[in-house]
N, C-alpha and C positions, 0 to 999 in steps of 0.2 A: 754807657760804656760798660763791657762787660770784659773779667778776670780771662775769660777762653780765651786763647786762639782761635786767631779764623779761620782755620784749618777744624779745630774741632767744633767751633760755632758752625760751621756748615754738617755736621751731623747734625748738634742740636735744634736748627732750624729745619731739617729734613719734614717732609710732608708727611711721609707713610712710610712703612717698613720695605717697599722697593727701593726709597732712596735712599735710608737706612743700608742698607745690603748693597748698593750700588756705591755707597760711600765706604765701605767695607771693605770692597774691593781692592777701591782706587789708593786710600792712603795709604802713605811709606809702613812699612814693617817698622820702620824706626820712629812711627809717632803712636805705631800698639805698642809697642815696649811702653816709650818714656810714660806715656797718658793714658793706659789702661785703667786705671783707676774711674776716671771721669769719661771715658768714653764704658767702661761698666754701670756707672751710675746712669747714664743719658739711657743706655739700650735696655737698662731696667725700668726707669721712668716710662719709658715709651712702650712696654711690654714685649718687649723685640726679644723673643726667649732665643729663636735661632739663631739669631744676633750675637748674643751674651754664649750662646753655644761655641760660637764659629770662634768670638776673640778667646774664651777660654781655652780651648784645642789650640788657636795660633799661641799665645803666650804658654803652654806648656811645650809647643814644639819646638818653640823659640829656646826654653828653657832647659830642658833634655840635655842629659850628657848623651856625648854622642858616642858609636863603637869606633872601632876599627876604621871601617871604611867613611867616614865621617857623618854618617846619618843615625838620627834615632832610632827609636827600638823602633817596631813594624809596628806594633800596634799606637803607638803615638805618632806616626802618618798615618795612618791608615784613621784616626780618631779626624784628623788637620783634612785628611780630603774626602773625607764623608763632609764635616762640619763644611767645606767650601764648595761642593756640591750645592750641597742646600741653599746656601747663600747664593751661588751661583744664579739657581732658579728662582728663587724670590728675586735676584735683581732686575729678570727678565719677562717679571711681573706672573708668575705663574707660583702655585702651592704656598701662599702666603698661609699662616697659622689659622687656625679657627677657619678659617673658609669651606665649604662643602665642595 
């Protein structure tokens, strides 16, 4: 029996960094807030640097005071969808790290 969630036990059991990325994706914005922490630690273990890229950009964009019109500043979107870009493409099995 293990302390995770099976929500977050299914990162930790992920194969390789597409499913990594492809888990990324898919979970709630509200289980990156609560469990950043351990889904940091997992995407480090696992050397998933784009990984740790992507949930850092979402948790500061999450985080952001916003302006006026309710959105952050431009360069923290603009940080949140380069980083989801990337993830995007490694989910769909293409430009994983280290690869030629």
């Amino acid at each position: 029996m293990t302390a995770l969630l099976p929500i977050i036990e299914e990162l930790a059991d992920a194969a390789d960094h597409q499913a990594r990325a492809q888990w990324l994706l898919a979970v709630p914005l509200a289980v990156i807030v609560r469990d950043h922490l351990t889904i940091r630690r997992l995407l480090t273990a696992a050397g998933f640097h784009e990984g740790t890229a992507y949930l850092e950009a979402e948790i500061a964009a999450l985080s952001a005071v916003r302006g006026r019109d309710g959105l952050a500043a431009f360069t923290v979107r603009n940080t949140r969808e380069f980083a989801r870009i990337g993830i995007q493409v490694i989910a769909r099995g293409g430009a994983l790290e280290g690869k030629d």
